[in-house]
C-alpha positions as CSV (number, residue, x, y, z in Angstrom):
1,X,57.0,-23.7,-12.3
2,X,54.3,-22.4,-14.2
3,X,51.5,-19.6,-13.0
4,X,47.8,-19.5,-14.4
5,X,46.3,-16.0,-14.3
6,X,42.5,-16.8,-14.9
7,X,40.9,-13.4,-15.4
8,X,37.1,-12.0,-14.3
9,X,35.7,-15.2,-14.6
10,X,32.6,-13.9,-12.6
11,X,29.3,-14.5,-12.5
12,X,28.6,-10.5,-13.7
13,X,30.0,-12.0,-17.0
14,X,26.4,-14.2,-17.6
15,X,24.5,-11.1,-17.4
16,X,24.3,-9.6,-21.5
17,X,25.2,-11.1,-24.6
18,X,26.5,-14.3,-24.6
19,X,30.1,-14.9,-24.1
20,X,31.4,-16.9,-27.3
21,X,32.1,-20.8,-26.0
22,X,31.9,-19.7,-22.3
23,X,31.0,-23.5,-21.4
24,X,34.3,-24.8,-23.6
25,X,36.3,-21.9,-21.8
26,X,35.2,-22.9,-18.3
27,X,36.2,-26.6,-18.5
28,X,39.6,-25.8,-20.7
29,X,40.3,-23.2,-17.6
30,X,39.2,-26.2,-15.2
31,X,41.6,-29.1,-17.2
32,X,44.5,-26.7,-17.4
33,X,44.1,-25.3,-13.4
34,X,44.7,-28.9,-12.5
35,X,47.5,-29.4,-14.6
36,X,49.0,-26.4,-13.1
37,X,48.6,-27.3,-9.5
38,X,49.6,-31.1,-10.4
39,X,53.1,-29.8,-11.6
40,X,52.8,-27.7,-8.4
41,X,52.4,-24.4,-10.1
42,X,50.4,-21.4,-8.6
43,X,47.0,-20.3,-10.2
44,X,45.8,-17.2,-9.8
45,X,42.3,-15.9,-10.3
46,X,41.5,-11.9,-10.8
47,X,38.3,-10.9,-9.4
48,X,37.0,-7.5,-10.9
49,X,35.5,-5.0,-8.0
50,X,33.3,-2.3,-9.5
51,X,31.5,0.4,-8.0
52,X,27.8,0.5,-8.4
53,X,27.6,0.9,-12.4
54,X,28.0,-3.0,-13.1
55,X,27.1,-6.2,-12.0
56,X,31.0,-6.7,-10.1
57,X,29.9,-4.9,-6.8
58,X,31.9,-6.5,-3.9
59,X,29.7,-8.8,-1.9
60,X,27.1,-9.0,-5.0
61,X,25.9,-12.3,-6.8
62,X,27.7,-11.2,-9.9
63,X,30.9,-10.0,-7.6
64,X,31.2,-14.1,-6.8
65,X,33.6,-16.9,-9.0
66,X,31.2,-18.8,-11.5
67,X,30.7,-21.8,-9.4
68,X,31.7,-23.8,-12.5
69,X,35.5,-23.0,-12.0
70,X,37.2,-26.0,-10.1
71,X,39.3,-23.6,-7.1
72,X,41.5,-24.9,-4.1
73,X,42.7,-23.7,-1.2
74,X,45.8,-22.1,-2.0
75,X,45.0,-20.4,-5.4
76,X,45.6,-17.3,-4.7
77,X,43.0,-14.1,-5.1
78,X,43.4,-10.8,-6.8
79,X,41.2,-8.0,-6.4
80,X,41.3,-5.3,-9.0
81,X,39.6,-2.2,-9.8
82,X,40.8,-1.3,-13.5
83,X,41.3,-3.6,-16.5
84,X,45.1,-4.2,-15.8
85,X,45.3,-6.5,-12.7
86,X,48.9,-5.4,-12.0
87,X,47.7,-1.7,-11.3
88,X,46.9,-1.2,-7.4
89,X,47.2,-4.8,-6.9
90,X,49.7,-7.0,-5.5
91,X,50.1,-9.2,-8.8
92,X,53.6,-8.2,-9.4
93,X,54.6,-9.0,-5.7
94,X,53.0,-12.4,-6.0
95,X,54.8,-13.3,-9.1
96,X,57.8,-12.2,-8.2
97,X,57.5,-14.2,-5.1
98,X,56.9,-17.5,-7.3
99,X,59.3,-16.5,-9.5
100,X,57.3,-18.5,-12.6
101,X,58.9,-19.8,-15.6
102,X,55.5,-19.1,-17.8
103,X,52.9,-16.9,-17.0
104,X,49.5,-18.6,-18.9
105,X,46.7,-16.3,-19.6
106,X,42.9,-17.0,-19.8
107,X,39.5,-15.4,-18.5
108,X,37.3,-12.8,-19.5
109,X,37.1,-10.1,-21.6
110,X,39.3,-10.8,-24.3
111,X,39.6,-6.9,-25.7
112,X,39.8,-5.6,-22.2
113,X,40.8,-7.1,-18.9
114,X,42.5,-10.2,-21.1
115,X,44.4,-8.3,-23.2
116,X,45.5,-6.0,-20.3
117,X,46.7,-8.6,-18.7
118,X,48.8,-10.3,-21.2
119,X,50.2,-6.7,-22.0
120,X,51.3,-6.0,-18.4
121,X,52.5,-9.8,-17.7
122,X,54.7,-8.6,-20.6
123,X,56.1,-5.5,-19.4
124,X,56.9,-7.1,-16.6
125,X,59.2,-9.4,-18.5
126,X,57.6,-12.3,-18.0
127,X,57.4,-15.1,-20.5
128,X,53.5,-15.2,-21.4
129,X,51.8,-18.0,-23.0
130,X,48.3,-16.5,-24.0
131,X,45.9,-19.5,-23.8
132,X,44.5,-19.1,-27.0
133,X,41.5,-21.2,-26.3
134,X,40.9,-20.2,-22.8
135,X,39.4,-16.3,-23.0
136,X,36.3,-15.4,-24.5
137,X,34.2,-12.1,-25.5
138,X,30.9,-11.1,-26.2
139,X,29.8,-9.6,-30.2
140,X,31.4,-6.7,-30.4
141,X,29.0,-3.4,-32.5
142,X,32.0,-3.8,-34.8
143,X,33.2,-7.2,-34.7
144,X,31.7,-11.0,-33.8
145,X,33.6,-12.5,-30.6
146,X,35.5,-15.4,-32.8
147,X,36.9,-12.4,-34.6
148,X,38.1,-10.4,-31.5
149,X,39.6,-13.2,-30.0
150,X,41.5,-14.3,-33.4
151,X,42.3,-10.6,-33.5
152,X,43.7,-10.7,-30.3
153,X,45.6,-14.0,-30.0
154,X,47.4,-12.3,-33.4
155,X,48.2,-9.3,-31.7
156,X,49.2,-11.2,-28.8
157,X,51.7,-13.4,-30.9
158,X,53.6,-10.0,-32.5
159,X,54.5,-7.7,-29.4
160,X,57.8,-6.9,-29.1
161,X,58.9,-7.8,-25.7
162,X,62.3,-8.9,-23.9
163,X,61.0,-12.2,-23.1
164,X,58.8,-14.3,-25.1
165,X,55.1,-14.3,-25.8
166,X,54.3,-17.7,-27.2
167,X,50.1,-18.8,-28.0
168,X,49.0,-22.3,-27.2
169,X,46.1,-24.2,-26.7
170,X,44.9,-25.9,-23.9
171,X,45.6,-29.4,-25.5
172,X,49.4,-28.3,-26.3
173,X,49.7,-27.6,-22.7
174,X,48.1,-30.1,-21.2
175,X,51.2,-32.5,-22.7
């Protein structure tokens, strides 16, 4: 059984820059969510909770799921407070409970809350296929979003880990 973390995928996210290929991200999320549950996996959706210096304030417009995203009954919610959703959370429980043989990867911010993710998912010896089509970013001061998140999915593919970190497309797991 797989597991599909789907990371900040809030409506907070629409406010700034644009998010590179947010629309293409949204319905790869969407076609890969349903694959998930078809094969009766679990997906699991992080929802960032901020205090009042950004737009992720519990009960808030820009707190709520992008209405976009295609959610059922028993996904299963994760409220965080710091970039890495397995800190104060109950992630690790949850996974362990579902005992997953993948754990895919995919939301919102790439650099950040993304890559925190992936990082944790594989310290916690899970085997973690980063979706390389299915996170995004905003322009960087430094560096345009297609360059953060081809930055990142190489990263991604070199950590050294005890399980495996593989990167796929949406298309490649959709098979």
């Amino acid at each position: 059984m797989d597991a599909l973390i789907i990371v900040d995928m809030q409506v907070g996210l629409l406010n700034g820059k644009p998010k590179h290929d947010l629309r293409g991200v949204i319905e790869r999320i969407n076609r890969l969510a349903a694959k998930v549950r078809e094969r009766s996996g679990v997906v699991i959706f992080v929802q960032h909770c901020s205090g009042s210096e950004d737009d992720f304030v519990p009960g808030t417009p820009g707190w709520a799921f992008l209405p976009e995203l295609n959610r059922a009954a028993a996904d299963i919610v994760i409220r965080k407070t710091l970039n890495d959703p397995f800190v104060g959370t109950d992630l690790a429980a949850r996974l362990k409970e579902i005992a997953p043989e993948r754990v895919f990867i995919t939301g919102w911010a790439t650099d950040l809350c993304v890559d925190a993710t992936v990082r944790s998912a594989v310290s916690n010896h899970y085997n973690v296929v980063a979706v390389t089509d299915g996170h995004t970013v905003n322009d960087r001061p430094h560096l345009d979003a297609a360059s953060v998140i081809r930055h990142h999915n190489w990263i991604w593919s070199h950590l050294i880990t005890q399980r495996s970190v593989r990167l796929a497309c949406t298309d490649e797991l959709l098979i």
